[in-house]
C-alpha positions as a Markdown table, in Angstrom:
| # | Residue | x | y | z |
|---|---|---|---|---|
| 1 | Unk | 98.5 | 110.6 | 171.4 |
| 2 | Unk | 97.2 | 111.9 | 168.1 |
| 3 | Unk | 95.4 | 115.5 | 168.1 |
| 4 | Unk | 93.5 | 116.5 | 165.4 |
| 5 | Unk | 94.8 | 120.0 | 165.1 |
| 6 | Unk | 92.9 | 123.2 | 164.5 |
| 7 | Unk | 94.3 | 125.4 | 161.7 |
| 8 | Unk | 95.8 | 128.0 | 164.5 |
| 9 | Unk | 97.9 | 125.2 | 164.7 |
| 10 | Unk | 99.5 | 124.4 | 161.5 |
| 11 | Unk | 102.1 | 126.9 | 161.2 |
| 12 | Unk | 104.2 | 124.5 | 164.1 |
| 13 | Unk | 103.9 | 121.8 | 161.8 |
| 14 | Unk | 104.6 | 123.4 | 158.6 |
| 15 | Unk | 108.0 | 124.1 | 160.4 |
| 16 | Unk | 109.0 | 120.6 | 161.1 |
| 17 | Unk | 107.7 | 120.0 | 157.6 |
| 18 | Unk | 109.6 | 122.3 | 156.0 |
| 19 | Unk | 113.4 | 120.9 | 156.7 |
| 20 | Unk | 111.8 | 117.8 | 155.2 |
| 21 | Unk | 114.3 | 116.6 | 152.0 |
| 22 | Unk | 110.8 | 115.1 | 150.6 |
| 23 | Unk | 108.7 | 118.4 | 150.2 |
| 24 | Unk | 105.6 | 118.1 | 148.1 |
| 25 | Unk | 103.2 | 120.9 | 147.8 |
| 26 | Unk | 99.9 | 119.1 | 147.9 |
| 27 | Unk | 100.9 | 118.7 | 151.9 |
| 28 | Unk | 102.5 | 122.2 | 152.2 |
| 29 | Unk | 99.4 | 123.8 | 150.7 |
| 30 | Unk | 96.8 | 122.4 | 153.6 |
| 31 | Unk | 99.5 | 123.2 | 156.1 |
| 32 | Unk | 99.8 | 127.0 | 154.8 |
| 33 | Unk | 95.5 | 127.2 | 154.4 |
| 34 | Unk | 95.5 | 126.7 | 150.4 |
| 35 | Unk | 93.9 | 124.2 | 150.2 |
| 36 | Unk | 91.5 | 122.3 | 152.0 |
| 37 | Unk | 92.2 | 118.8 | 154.6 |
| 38 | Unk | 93.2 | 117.5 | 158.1 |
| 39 | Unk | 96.2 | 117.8 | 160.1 |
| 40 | Unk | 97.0 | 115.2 | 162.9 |
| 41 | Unk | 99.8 | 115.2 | 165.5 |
| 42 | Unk | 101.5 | 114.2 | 168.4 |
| 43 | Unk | 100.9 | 117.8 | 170.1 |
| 44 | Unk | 99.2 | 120.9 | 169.2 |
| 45 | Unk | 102.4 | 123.4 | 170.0 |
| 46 | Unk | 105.2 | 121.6 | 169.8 |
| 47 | Unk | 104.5 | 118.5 | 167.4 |
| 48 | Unk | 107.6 | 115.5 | 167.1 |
| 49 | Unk | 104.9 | 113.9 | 164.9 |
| 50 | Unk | 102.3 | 114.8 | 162.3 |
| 51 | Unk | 99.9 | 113.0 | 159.7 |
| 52 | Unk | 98.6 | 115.7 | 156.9 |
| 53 | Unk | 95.7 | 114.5 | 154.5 |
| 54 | Unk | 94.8 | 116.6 | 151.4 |
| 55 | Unk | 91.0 | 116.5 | 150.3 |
| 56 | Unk | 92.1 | 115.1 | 147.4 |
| 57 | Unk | 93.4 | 112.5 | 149.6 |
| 58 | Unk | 97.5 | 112.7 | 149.4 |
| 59 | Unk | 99.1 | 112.5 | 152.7 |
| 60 | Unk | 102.4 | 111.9 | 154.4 |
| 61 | Unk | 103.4 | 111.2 | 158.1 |
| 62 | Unk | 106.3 | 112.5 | 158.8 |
| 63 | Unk | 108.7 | 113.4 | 162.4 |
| 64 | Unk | 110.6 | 111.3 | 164.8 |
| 65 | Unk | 109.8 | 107.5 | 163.1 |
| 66 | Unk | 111.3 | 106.1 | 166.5 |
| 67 | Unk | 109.8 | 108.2 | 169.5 |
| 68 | Unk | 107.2 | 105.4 | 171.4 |
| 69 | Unk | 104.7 | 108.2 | 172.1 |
| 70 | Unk | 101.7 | 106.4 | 170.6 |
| 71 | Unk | 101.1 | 108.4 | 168.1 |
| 72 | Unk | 102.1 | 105.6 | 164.7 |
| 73 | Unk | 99.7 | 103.1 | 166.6 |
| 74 | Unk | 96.9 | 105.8 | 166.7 |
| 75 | Unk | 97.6 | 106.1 | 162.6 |
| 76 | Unk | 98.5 | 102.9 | 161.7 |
| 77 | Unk | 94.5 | 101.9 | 163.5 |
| 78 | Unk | 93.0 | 105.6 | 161.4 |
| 79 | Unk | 94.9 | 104.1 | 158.2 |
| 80 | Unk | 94.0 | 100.1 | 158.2 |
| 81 | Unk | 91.1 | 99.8 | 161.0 |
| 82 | Unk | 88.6 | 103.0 | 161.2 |
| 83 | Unk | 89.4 | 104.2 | 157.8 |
| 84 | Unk | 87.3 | 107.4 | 158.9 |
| 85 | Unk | 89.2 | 109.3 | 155.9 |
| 86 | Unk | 88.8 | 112.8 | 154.9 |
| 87 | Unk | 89.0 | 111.5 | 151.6 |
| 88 | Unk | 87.8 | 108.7 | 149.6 |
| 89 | Unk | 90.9 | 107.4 | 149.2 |
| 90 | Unk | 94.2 | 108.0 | 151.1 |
| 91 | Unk | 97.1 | 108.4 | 148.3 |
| 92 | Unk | 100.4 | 107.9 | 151.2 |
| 93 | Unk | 103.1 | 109.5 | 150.5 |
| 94 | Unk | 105.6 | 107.6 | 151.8 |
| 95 | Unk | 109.9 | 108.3 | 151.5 |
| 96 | Unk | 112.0 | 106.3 | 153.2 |
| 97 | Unk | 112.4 | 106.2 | 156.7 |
| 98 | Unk | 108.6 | 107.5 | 157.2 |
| 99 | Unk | 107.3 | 105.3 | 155.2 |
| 100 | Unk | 108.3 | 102.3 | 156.9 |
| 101 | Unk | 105.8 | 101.5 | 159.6 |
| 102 | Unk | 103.5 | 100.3 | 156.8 |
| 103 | Unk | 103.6 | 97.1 | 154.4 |
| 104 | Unk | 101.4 | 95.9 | 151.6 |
| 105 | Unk | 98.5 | 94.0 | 152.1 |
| 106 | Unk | 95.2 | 92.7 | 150.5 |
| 107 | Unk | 93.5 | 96.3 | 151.4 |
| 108 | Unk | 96.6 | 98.3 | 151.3 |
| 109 | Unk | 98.4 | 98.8 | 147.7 |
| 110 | Unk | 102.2 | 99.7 | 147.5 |
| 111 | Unk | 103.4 | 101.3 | 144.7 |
| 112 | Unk | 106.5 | 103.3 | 143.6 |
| 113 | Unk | 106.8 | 106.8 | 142.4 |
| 114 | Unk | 109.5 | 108.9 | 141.2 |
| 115 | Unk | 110.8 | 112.1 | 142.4 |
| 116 | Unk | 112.1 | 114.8 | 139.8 |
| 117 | Unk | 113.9 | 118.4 | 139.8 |
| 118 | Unk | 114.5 | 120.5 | 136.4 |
| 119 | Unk | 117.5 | 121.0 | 135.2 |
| 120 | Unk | 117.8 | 124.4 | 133.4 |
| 121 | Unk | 120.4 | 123.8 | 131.1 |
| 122 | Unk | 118.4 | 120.6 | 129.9 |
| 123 | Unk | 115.0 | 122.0 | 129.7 |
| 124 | Unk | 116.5 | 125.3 | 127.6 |
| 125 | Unk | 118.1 | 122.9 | 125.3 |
| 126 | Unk | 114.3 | 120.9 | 124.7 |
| 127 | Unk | 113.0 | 124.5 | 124.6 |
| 128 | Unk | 114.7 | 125.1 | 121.4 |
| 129 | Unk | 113.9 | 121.6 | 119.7 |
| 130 | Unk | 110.1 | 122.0 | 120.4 |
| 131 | Unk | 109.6 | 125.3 | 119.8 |
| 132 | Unk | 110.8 | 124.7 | 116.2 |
| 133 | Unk | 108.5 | 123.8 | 113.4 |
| 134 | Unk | 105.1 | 123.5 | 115.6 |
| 135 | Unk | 102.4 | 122.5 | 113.5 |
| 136 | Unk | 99.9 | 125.0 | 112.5 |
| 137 | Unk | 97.3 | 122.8 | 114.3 |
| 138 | Unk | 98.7 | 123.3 | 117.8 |
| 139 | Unk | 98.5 | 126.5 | 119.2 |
| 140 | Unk | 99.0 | 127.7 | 123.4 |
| 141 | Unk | 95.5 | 129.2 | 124.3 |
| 142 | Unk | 95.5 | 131.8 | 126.8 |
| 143 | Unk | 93.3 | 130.8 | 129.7 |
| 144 | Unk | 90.3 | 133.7 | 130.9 |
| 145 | Unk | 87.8 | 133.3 | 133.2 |
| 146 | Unk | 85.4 | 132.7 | 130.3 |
| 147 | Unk | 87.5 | 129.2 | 129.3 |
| 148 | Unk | 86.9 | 128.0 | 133.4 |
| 149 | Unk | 83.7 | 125.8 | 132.7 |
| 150 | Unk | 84.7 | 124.5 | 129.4 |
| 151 | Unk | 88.4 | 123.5 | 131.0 |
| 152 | Unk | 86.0 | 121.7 | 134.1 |
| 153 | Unk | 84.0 | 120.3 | 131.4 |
| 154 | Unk | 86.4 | 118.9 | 129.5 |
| 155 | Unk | 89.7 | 117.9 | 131.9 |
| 156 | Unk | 87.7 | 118.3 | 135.2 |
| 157 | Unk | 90.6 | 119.8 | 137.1 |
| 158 | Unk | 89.5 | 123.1 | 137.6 |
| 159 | Unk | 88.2 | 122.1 | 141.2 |
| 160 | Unk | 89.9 | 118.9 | 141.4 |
| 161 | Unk | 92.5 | 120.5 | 144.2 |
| 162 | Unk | 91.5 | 123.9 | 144.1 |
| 163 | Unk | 88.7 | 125.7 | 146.3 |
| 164 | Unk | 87.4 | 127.4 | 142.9 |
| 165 | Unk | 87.7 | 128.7 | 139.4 |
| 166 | Unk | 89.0 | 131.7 | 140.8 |
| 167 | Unk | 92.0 | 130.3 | 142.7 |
| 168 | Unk | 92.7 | 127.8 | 139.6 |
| 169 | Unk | 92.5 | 131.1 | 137.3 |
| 170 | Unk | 95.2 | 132.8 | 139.7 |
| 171 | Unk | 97.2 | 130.3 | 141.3 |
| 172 | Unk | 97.5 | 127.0 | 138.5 |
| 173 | Unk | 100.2 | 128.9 | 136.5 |
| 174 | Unk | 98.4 | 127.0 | 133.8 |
| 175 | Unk | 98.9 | 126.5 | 129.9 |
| 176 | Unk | 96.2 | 125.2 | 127.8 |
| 177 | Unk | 97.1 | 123.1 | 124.3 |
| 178 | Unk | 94.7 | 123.2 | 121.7 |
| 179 | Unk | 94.5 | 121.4 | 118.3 |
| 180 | Unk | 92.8 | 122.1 | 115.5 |
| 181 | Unk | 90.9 | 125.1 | 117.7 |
| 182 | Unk | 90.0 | 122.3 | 120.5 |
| 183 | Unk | 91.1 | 122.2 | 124.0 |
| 184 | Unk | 93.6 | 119.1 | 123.8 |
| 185 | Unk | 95.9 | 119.2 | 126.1 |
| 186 | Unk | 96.4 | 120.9 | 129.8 |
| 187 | Unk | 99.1 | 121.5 | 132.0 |
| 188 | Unk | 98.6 | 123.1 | 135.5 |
| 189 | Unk | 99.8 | 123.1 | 139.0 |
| 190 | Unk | 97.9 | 120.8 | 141.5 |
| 191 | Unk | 98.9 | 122.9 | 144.6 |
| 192 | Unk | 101.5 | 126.2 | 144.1 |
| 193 | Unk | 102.5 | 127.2 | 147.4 |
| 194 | Unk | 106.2 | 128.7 | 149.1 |
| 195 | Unk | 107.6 | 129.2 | 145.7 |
| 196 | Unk | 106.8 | 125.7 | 144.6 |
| 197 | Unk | 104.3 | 123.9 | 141.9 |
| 198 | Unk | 103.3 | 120.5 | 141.9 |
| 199 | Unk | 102.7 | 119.5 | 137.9 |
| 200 | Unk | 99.6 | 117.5 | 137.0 |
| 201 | Unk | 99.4 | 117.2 | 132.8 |
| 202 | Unk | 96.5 | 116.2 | 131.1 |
| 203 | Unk | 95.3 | 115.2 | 127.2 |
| 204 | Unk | 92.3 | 114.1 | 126.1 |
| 205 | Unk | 92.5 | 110.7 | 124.8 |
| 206 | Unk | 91.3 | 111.6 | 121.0 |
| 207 | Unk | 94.8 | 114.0 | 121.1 |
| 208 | Unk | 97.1 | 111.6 | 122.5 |
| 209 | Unk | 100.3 | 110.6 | 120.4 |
| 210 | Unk | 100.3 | 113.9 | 119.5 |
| 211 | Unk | 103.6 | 115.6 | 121.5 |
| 212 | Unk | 100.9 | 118.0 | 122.7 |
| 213 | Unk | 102.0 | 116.8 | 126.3 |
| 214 | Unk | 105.5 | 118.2 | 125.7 |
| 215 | Unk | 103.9 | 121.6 | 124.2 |
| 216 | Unk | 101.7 | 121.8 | 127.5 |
| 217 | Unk | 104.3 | 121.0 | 130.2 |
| 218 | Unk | 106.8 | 123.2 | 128.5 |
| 219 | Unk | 104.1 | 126.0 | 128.4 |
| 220 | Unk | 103.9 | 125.0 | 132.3 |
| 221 | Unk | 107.6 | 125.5 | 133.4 |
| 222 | Unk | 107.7 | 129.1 | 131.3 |
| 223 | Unk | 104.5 | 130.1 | 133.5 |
| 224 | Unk | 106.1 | 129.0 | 136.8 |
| 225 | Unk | 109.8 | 131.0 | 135.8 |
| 226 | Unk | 107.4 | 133.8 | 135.1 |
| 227 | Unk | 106.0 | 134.0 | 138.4 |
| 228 | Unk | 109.3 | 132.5 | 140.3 |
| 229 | Unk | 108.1 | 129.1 | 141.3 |
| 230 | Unk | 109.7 | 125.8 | 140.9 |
| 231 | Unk | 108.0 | 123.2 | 139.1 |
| 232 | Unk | 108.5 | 119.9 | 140.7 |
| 233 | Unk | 107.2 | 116.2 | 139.2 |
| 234 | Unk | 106.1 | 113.3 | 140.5 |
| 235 | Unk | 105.1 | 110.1 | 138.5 |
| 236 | Unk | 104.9 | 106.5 | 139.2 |
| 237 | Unk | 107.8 | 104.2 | 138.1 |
| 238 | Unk | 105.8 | 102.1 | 136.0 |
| 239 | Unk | 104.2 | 104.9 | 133.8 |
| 240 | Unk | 106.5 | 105.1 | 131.1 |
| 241 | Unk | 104.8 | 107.9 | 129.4 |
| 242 | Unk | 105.5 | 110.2 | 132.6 |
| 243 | Unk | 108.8 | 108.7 | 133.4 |
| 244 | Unk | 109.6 | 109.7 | 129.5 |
| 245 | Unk | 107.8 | 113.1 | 129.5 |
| 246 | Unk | 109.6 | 114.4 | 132.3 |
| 247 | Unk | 113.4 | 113.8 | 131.2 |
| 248 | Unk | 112.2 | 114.9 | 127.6 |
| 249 | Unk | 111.2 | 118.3 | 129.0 |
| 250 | Unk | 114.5 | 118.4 | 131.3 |
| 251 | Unk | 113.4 | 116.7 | 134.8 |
| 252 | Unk | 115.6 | 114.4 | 136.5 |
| 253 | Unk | 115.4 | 112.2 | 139.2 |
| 254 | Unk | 115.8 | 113.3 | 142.8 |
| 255 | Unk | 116.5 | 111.0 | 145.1 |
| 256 | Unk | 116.1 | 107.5 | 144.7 |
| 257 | Unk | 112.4 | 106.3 | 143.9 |
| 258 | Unk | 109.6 | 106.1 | 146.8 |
| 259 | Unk | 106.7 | 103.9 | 148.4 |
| 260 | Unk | 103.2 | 104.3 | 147.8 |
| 261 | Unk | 100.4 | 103.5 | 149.9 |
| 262 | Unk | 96.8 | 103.4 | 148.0 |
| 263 | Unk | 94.2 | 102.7 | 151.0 |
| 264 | Unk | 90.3 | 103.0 | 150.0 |
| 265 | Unk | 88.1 | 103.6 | 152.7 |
């Protein structure tokens, strides 16, 4: 059986989501009512089961991998069959064991991704080294509700995840880069919800090469320590520039690297 749950109905699975080692915000935040998506599972009160798909389309399945109650047949057909998504694209999270009940195959992409956790110590030590001798041309620009459409215009995250300008102005803990008195550079939080941020970092291509990447992410993790949230990154193995960003600014790995499932509708 697979239930499409109404959102009475989330707080059960948030709480078997919770214990989860793999916690990623994204999911959390349409199980708490942040943010917008659909929530599957096995049973309404008392779920063993559950499939969670962001608008954005990240999900994860997650629960008893082994109990034969019909419920991974009933995803595995939504996944590779009906393909009825919420989103244009499903972006599967998929740790290890949950993970398991799919493979790769000429309509379903598997990829890897990374896990990362800061480490204090290191990111206060990179603190000191970038905050020393910043050029002239970069400055941090403090983000008002007058900057929203410009930041849309130009990066096109302000309603990528969120459900507004207002709840990216409040909730994004973000910190704006600029060079030369252009926006360059953002760093924000994709989904903040139960004292953690999930950090997406972009650059506009004209100001890449630039270390205005570090500037931003750095700007980032001060923001989230200001307001008592944890940053948390995730990056695909094979993009060195992430993999490299993240242990420059102090990340490291959390357990050991994950599949990936890309399936277009």
């Amino acid at each position: 059986m697979m239930l499409r749950l109404e959102k009475e109905d989330y707080g059960s699975v948030y709480e078997l989501y919770k214990e989860l080692d793999y916690f990623f915000p994204l999911i959390a935040s349409v199980l708490l009512d942040e943010q917008d998506g659909v929530v599957y599972a096995d049973h309404a009160r008392s779920p063993t089961q559950a499939y969670v798909e962001h608008a954005f389309g990240f999900s994860q399945f997650f629960g008893n991998s082994m109990k034969p109650s019909g419920f991974l047949e009933k995803l595995k057909s939504y996944l590779l069959i009906e393909r009825k998504f919420y989103a244009e694209k499903v972006r599967l999270y998929s740790p290890s064991p949950s993970g398991s009940f799919l493979s790769a195959t000429e309509n379903v992409a598997l990829s890897e991704r990374q896990r990362f956790h800061l480490d204090q110590d290191r990111f206060s030590e990179q603190r000191k080294v970038s905050g020393a001798n910043i050029s002239a041309d970069i400055r941090t620009h403090k983000i008002s509700r007058d900057d929203l459409a410009a930041i849309e215009d130009s990066f096109q995250v302000v309603n990528r995840f969120w459900r507004g300008p207002e709840e990216f102005l409040k909730k994004a803990n973000s910190c704006l880069i600029t060079y030369r008195n252009k926006f360059a550079s953002i760093c924000y939080s994709a989904a903040t919800v139960d004292g953690y941020a999930e950090i997406d970092v972009a650059t506009l291509p004209e100001y890449r090469k630039l270390g205005l990447a570090r500037h931003a992410v750095t700007g980032f993790v001060e923001n989230c320590h200001a307001a008592d949230v944890i940053p948390l990154w995730d990056c695909y193995t094979n993009n060195e520039g992430s993999m490299a960003l993240a242990a420059t600014i102090g990340f490291i790995p959390y357990n050991l690297p994950y599949d990936f499932f890309t399936i277009n509708k």
